[in-house]
TILUMLUM-610325 format. One line per 5 residues: for each residue x, y, z of C-alpha. Coordinates in nm, 3 decimals, decimal comma. Layout:
N
X/Y/Z; ...
This chain:
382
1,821/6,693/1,367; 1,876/6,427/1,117; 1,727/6,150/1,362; 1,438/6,354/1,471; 1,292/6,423/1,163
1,354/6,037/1,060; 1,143/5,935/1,434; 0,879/6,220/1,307; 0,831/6,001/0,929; 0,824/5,679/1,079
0,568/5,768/1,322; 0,308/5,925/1,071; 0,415/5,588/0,847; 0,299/5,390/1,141; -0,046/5,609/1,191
-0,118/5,559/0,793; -0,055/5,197/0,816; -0,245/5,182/1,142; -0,546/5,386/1,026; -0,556/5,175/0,691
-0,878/4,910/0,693; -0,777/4,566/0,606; -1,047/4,506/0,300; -1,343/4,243/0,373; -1,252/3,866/0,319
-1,502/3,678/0,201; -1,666/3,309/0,174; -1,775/3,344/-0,139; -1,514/3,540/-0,316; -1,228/3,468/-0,134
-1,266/3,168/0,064; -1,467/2,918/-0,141; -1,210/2,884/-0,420; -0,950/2,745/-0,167; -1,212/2,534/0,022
-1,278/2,385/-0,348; -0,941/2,312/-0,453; -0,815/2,207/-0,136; -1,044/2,090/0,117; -1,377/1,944/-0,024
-1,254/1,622/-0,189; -1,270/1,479/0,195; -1,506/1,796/0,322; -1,813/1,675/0,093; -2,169/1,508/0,203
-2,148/1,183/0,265; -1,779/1,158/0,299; -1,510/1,093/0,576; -1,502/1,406/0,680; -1,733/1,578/0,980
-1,847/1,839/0,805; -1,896/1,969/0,450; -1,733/2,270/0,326; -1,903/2,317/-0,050; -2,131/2,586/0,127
-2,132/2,864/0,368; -2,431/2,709/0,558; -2,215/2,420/0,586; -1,872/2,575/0,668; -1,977/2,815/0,905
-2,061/2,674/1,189; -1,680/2,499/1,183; -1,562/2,868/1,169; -1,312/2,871/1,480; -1,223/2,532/1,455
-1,109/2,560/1,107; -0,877/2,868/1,174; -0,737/2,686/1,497; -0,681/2,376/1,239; -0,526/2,584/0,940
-0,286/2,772/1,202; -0,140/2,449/1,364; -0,121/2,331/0,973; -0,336/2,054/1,056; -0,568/2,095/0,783
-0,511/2,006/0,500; -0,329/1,674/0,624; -0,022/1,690/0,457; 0,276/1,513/0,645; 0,588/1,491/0,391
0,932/1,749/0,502; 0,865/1,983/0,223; 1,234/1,944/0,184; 1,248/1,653/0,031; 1,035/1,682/-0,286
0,758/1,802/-0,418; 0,467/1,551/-0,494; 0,197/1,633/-0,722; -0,095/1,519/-0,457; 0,018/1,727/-0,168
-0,297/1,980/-0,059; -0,097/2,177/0,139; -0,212/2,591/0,184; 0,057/2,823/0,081; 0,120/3,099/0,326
-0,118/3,342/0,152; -0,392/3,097/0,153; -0,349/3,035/0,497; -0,331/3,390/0,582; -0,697/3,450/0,388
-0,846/3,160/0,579; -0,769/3,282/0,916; -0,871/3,672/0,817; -1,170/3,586/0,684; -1,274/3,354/1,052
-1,117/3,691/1,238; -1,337/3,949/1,068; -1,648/3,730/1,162; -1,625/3,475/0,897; -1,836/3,647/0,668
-2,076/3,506/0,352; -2,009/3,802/0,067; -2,222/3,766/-0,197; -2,283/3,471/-0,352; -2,280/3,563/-0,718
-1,897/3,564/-0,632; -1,895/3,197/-0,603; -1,696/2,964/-0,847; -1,843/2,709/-1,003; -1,855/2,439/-0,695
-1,715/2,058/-0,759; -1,924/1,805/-0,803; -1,866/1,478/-0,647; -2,067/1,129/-0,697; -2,222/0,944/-0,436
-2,099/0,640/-0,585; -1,790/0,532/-0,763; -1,540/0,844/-0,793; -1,383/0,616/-1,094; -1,685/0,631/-1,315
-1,907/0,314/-1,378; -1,688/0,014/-1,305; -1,675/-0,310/-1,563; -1,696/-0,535/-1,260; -1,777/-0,516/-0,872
-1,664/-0,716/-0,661; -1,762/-0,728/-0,259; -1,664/-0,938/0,061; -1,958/-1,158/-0,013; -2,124/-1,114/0,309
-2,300/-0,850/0,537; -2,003/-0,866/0,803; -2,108/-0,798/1,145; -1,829/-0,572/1,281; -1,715/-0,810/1,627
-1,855/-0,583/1,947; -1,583/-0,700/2,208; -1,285/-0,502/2,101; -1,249/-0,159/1,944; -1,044/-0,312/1,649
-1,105/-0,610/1,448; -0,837/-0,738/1,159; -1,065/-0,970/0,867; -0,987/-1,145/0,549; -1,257/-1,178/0,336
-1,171/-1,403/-0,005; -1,387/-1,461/-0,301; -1,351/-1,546/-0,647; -1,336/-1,325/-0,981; -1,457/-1,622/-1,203
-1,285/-1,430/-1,474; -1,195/-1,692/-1,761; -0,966/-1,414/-1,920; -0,694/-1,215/-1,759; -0,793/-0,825/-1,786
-0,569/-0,523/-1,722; -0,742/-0,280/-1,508; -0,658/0,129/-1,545; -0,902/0,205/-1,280; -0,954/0,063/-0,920
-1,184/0,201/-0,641; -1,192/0,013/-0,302; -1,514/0,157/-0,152; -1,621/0,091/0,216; -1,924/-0,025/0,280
-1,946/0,151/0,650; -1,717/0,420/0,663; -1,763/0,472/0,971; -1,595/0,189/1,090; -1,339/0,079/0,812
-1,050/0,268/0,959; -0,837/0,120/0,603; -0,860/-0,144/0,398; -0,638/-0,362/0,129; -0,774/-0,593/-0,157
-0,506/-0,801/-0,348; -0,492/-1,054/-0,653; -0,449/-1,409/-0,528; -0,307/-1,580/-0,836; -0,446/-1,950/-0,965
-0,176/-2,200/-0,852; 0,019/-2,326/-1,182; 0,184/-2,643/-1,132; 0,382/-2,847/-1,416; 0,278/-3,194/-1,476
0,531/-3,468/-1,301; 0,763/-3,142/-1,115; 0,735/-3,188/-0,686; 0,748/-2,869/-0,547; 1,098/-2,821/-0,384
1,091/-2,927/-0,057; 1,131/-2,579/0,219; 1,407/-2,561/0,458; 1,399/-2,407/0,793; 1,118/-2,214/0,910
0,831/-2,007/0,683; 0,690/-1,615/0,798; 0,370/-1,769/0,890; 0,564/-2,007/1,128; 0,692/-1,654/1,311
0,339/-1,537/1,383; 0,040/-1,564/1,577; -0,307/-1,382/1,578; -0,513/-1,256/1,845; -0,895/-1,339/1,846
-0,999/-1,001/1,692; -0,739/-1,089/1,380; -0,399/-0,899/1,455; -0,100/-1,024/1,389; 0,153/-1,016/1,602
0,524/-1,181/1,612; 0,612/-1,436/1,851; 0,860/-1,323/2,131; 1,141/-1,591/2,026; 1,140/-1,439/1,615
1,494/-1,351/1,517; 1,579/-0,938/1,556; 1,692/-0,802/1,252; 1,718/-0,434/1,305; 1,891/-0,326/0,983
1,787/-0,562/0,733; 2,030/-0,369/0,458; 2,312/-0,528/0,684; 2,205/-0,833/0,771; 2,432/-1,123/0,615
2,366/-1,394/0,878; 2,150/-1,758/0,818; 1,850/-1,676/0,569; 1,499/-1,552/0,722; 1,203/-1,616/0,530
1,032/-1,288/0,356; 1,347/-1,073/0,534; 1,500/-0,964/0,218; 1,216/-0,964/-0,030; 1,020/-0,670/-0,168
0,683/-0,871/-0,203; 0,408/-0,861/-0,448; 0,193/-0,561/-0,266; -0,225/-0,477/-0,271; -0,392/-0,418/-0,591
-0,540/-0,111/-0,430; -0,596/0,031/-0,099; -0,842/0,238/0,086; -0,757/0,545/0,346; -0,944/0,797/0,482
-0,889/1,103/0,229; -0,662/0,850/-0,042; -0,817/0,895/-0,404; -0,927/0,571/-0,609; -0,632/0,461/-0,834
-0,654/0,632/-1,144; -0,363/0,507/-1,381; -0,199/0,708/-1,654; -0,295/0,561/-2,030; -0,015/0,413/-2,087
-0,027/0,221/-1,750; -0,262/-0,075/-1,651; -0,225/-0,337/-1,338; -0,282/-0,747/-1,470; -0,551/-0,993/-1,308
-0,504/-1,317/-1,463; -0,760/-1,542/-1,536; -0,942/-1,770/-1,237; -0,739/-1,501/-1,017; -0,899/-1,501/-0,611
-0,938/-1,138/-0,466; -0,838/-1,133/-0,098; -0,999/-0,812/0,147; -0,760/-0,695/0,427; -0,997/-0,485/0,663
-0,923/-0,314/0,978; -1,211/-0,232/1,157; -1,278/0,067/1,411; -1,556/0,169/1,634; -1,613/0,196/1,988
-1,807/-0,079/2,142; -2,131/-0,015/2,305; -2,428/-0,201/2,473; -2,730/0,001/2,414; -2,630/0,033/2,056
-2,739/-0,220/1,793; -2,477/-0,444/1,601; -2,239/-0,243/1,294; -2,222/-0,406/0,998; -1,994/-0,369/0,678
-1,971/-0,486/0,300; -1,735/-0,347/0,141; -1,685/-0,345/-0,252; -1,400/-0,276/-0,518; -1,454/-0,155/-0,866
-1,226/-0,216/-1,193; -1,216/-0,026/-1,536; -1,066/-0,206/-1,782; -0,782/-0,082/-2,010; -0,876/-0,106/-2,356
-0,542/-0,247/-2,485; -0,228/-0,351/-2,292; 0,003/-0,123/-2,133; 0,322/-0,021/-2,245; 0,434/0,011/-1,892
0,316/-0,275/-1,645; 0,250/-0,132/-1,338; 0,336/-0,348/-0,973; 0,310/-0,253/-0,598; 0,619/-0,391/-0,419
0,594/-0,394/-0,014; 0,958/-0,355/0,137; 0,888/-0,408/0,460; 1,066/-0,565/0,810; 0,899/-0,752/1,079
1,186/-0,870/1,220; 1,255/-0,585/1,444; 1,237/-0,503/1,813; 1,224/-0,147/2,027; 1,483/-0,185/2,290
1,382/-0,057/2,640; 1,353/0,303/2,713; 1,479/0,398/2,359; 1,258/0,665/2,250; 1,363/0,623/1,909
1,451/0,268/1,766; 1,544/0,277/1,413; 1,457/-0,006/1,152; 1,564/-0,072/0,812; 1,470/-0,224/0,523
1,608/-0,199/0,133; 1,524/-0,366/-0,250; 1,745/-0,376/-0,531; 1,567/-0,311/-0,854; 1,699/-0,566/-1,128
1,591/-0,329/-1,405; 1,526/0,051/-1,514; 1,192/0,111/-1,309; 1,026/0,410/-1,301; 0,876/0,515/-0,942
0,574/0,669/-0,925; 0,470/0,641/-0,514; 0,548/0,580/-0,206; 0,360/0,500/0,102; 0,492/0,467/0,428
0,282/0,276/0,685; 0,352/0,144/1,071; 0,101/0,131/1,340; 0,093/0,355/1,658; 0,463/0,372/1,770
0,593/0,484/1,393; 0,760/0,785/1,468; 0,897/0,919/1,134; 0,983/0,745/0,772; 1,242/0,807/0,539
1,270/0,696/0,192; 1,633/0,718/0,002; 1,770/0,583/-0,306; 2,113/0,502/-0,448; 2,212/0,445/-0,813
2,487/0,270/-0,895; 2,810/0,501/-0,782; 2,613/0,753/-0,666; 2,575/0,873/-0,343; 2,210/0,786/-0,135
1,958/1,065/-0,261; 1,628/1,172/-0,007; 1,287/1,080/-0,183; 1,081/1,137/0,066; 1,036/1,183/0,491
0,816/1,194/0,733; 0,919/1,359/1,022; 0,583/1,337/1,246; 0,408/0,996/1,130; 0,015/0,964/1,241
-0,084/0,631/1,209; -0,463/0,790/1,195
């Protein structure tokens, strides 16, 4: 009796639920705001991204593909094992955003009315920093090479500053981006040399001595380099740049990476007479009938009013010195730094080409055990 009356409620419970109509998801009311906060820093005119999302014109067309690319969490690219952190940049939808964006493409991906709309961002078609102090470019109109789908160029030209500056602000802009896959720009520092000293004669072999380029610029190591695996092991004779966590870019550009904006009390240095050296990697798919690409690509400083209290320094830990056995689907490499001094840590960014697999980031304080900063289970080179 008990159990029939309990099949007879959960039936008309079912019926109610069934019968109920989900309510009307919206672009404008419901949609937009997410778009806005989430998507359009990349999904703007004139941007990376294929299409713009600021307006239902825009967006709707991209309907379908957007729900298939919100379900497979695609979109917003976010790649970091949520378990490991949280990092005040990540765009990822929470699972009632998610949930919105896909209703609203199910129930026909509706407008709404527009007086529902937020207030939309506004984005500048030139520098996202603001009016820089000082531009500097490659110095050239580069024609992007045709034979090869990827081309690796250094570009070096001079500042000309006769006073160091600290910078708080630096945008790398591209001057084609639709063929600067990513780009670096560093500080090349005057050469300093005391009267009477000799520079200390080198022993044994140099990095560069380890390498050799291909004609469209990529580096490559030569077969007979030493294998160092696990660098945080390695105690054998001494390998030039193995164990050294090198002076890094001043900046660097990536599809979807924001200019560096640094915290007041923060500022990078450029000394005076200081060189500034372009790293570009360039993308595109050659073609015959089409007529030759070409590229100049700029950076942009703001100066800091006053010096910093905290310095601020990009350190590359990285190892070349590393081989992928055959057949192993999985090779692991490893690299570490020992900080000398209290540092505070306020990034990191993990980078290897097409065969990276995953990263992983840890950190050990003196007597402590190794602590997980950040990983990368699925790394995408693009």
């Amino acid at each position: 009796m008990h159990c029939r009356e309990l099949y007879k409620i959960t039936i008309l419970v079912l019926m109610i639920t069934g019968g109920a109509t989900a309510a009307q998801i919206t672009y404008s009311r419901d949609v937009a705001p997410i778009f806005y906060q989430k998507c359009t820093t990349c999904h703007h005119p004139n941007d990376i991204a294929p299409m713009s999302l600021l307006d239902y014109k825009s967006a709707r067309p991209w309907a379908q593909a957007i729900r298939q690319a919100v379900l497979l969490k695609k979109m917003p690219p976010w790649f970091a094992d949520p378990k490991s952190g949280h990092f005040s940049n990540d765009p990822s939808l929470n699972e009632v955003e998610r949930q919105t964006i896909v209703t609203w493409v199910e129930q026909g991906a509706k407008e709404g009315d527009p007086k529902d709309l937020p207030a939309a961002p506004s984005y500048a078609d030139g520098w996202h920093i603001g009016k820089p102090d000082a531009v500097f470019d490659i110095g050239e109109d580069h024609v992007v090479k045709s034979a090869s789908p990827d081309e690796y160029t250094y570009f070096t030209v001079p500042t000309n500053f006769t006073e160091g500056h600290w910078v708080r602000a630096v945008e790398l802009r591209p001057g084609n981006r639709s063929v600067v896959h990513h780009a670096h720009v560093s500080v090349i520092r005057p050469e300093t040399k005391k009267s009477g000293s000799a520079s200390p004669a080198r022993t044994g072999l140099s990095f560069s001595d380890y390498l050799f380029r291909t004609p469209n610029g990529l580096r490559h190591m030569k077969p007979d380099s030493p294998v160092v695996n696990d660098a945080c092991s390695y105690t054998g004779p001494e390998i030039d740049r193995l164990h050294i966590a090198g002076e890094g870019a001043l900046a660097s550009y990536l599809p979807g990476m924001p200019p560096d904006t640094y915290r007041d009390d923060t500022a990078k240095w450029i000394p005076a007479g200081a060189q500034l050296r372009f790293s570009i990697h360039y993308h595109h798919e050659p073609a015959a009938d089409k007529p030759p690409v070409t590229d100049r690509t700029s950076v942009g400083f703001i100066f800091a009013s006053a010096p910093p209290r905290h310095p601020l320094r990009r350190l590359d830990v990285d190892n070349d010195f590393f081989a992928i056995s055959p057949g192993n689907p999985a090779q692991e490499v490893k690299q570490c730094a020992t900080f000398d001094s209290d540092s505070l840590l306020l990034s990191l960014t993990p980078h290897m080409h097409f065969l990276g697999k995953d990263a992983r980031f840890e950190i050990q304080r003196p007597g402590q055990k190794p602590e997980l900063l950040l990983f990368i289970p699925k790394y995408d080179f693009n």
